[in-house]
TORSE-451956 format. One line per 3 residues: for each residue x, y, z of N, C-alpha, C. Coordinates in nm, 3 decimals, always signed. Layout:
BEGIN
X:Y:Z:X:Y:Z:X:Y:Z | ...
//
This chain:
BEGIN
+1.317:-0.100:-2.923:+1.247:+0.026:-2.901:+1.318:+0.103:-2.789 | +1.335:+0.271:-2.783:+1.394:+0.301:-2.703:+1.297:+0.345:-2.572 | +1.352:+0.387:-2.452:+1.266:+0.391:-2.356:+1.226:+0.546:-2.379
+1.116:+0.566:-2.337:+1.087:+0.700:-2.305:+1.027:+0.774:-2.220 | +1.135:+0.891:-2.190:+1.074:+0.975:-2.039:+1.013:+1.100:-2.090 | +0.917:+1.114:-2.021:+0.833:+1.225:-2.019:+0.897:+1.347:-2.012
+0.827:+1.479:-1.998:+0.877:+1.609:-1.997:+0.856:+1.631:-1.836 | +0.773:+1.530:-1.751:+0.777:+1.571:-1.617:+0.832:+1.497:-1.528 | +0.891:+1.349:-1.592:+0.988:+1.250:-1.514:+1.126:+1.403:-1.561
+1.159:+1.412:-1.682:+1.294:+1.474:-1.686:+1.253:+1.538:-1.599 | +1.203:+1.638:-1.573:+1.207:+1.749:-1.447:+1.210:+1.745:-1.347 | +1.193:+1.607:-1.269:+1.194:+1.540:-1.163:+1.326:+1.501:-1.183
+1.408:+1.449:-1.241:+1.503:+1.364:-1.298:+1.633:+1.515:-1.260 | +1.640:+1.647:-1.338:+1.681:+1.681:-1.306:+1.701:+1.781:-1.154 | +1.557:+1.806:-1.134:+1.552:+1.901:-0.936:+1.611:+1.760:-0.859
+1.643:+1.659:-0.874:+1.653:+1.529:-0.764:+1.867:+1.567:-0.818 | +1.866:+1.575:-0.937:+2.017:+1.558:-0.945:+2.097:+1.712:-0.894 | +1.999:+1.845:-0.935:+2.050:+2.008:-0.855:+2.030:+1.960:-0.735
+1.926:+1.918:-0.617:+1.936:+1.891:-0.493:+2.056:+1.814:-0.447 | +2.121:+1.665:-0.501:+2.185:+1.646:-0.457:+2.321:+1.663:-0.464 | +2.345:+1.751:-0.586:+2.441:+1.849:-0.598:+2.576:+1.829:-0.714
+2.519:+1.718:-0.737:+2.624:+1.642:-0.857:+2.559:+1.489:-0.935 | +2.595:+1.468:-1.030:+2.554:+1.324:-1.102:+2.532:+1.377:-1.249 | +2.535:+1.269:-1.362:+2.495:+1.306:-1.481:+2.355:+1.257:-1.510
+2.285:+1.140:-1.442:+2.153:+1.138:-1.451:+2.148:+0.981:-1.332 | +2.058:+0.943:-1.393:+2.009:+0.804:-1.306:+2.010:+0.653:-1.411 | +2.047:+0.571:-1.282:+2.042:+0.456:-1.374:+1.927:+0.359:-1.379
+1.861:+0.293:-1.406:+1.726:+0.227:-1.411:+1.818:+0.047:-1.433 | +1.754:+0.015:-1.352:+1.828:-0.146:-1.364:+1.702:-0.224:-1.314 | +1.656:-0.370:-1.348:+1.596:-0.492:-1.292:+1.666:-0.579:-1.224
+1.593:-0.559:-1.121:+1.671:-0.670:-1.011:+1.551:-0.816:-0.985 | +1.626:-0.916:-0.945:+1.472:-1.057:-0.899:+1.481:-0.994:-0.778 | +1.327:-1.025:-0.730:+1.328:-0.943:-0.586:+1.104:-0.968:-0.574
+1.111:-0.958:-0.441:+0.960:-0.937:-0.468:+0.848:-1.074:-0.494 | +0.752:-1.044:-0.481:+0.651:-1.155:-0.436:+0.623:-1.230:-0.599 | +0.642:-1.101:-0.719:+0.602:-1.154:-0.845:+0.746:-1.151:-0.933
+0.865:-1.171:-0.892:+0.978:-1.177:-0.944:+1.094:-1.091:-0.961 | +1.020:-0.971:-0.994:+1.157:-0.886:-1.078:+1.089:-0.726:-0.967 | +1.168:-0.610:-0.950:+1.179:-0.500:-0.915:+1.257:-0.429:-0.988
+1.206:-0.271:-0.990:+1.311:-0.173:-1.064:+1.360:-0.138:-0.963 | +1.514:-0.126:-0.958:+1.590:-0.059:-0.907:+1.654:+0.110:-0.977 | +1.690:+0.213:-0.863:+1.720:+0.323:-0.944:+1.825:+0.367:-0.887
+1.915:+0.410:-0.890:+2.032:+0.501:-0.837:+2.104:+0.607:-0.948 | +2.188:+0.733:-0.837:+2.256:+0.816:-0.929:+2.355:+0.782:-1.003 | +2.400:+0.848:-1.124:+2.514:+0.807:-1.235:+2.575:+0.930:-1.205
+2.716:+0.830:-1.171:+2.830:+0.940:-1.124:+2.925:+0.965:-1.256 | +2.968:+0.798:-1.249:+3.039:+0.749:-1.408:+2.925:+0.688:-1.470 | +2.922:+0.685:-1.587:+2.858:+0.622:-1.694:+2.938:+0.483:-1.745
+2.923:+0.371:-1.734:+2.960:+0.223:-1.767:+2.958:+0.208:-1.920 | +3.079:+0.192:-2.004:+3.116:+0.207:-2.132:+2.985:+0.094:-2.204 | +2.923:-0.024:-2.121:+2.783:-0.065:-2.197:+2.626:+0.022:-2.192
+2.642:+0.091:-2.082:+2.529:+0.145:-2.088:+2.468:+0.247:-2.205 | +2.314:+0.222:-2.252:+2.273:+0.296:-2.311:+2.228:+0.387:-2.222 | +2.188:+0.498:-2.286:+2.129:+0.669:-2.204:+2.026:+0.693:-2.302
+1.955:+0.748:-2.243:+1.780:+0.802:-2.311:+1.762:+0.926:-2.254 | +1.768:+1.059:-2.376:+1.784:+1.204:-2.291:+1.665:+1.258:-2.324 | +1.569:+1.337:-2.263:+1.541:+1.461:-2.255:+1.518:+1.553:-2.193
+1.499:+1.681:-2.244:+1.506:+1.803:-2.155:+1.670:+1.844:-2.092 | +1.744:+1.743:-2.104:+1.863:+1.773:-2.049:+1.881:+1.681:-1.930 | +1.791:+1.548:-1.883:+1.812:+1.468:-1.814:+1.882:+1.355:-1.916
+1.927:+1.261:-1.805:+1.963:+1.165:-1.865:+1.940:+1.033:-1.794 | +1.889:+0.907:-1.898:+1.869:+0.754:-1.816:+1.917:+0.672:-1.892 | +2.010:+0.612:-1.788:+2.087:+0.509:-1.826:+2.061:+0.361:-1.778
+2.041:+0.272:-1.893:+2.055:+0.127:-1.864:+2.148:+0.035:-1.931 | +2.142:-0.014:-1.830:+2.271:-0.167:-1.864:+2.211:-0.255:-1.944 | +2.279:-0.318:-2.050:+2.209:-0.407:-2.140:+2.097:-0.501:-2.066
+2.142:-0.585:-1.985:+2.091:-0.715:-1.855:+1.931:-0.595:-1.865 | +1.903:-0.522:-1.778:+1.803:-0.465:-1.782:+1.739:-0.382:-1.912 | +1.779:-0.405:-2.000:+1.756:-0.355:-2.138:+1.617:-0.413:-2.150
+1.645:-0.516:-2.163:+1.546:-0.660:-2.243:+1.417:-0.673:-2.165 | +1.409:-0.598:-2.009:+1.316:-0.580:-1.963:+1.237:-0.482:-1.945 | +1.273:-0.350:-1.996:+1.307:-0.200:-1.991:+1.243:-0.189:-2.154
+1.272:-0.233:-2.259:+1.243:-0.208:-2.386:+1.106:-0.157:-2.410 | +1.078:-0.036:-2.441:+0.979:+0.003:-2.520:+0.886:+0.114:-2.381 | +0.936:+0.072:-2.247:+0.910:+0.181:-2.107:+0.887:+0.315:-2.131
+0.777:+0.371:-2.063:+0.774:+0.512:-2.077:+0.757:+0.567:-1.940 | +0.892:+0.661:-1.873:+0.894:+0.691:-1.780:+0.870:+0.831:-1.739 | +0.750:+0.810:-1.655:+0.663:+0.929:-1.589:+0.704:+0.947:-1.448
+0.641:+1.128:-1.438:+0.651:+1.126:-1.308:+0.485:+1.192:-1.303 | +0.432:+1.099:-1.151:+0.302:+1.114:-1.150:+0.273:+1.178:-0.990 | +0.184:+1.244:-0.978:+0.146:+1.302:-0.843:-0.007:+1.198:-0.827
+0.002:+1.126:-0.724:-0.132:+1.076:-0.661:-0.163:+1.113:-0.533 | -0.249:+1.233:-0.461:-0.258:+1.239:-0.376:-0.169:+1.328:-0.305 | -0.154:+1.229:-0.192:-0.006:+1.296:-0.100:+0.124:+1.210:-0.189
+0.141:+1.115:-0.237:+0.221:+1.049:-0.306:+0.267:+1.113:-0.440 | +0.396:+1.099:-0.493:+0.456:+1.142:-0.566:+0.546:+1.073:-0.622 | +0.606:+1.008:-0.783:+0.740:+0.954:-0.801:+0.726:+0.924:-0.952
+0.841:+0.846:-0.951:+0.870:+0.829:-1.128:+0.766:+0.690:-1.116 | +0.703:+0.612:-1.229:+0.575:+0.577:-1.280:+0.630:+0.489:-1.375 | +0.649:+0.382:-1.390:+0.710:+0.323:-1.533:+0.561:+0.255:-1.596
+0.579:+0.296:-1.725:+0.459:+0.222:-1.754:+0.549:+0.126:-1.908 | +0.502:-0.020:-1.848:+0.663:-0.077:-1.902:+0.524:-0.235:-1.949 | +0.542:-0.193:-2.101:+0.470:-0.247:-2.205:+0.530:-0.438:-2.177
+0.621:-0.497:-2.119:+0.640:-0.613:-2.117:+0.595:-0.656:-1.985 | +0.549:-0.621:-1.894:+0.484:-0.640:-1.797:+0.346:-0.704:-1.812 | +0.346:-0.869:-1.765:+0.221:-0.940:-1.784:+0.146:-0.988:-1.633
+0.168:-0.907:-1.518:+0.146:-0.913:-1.397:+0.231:-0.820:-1.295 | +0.175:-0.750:-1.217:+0.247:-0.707:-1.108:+0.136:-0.785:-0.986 | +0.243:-0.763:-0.864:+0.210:-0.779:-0.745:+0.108:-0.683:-0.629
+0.022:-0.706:-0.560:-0.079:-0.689:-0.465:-0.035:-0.517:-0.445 | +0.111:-0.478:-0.415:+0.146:-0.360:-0.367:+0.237:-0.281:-0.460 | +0.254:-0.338:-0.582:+0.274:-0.286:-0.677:+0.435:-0.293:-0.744
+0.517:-0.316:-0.603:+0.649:-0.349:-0.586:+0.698:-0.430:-0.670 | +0.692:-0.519:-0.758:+0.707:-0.625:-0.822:+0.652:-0.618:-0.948 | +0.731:-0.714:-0.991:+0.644:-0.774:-1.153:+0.682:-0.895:-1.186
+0.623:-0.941:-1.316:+0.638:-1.062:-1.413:+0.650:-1.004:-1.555 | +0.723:-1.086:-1.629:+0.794:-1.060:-1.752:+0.717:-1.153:-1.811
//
């Protein structure tokens, strides 16, 4: 299944890549890390890695590496306003536990 971003993660996705003034989108990767195992990690895509898949809309773009594929599969990535808080939101269908502060998960 492919991942999917919202119409208000892309828009976030792209004002974060005009602010910092260059990149073709972001990469979404799983790292072990954290009280319940695994963390998303995110950074900008300068080059694109000849394995990575990309998931576009609106004119953003997200890229993952196979390794984080298998954990990533079937994700729908939001961007959500709570409050004074603000950010991208994964709501990531293989997830059978997260941790106390939210930082973390279990596969």
């Amino acid at each position: 299944m492919p991942v999917l971003v919202s119409g208000a993660a892309a828009g976030h996705i792209k004002r974060q890549i005009e602010s910092r003034g260059r990149g073709l989108g972001i990469r979404i990767g799983v790292r072990t890390s954290g009280c319940s195992g695994m963390a998303y990690v995110l950074e900008f895509v300068d080059e694109p890695q000849a394995e990575d898949q990309v998931f576009e809309r609106d004119g953003a773009a997200v890229y993952i590496d196979p390794k984080s594929m298998v954990y990533l599969d079937g994700t729908e990535l939001d961007f959500v306003k709570e409050g004074l808080n603000e950010g991208l939101k994964f709501n990531n269908p293989n997830v059978s536990a997260e941790c106390g502060c939210g930082e973390s998960f279990t596969v």
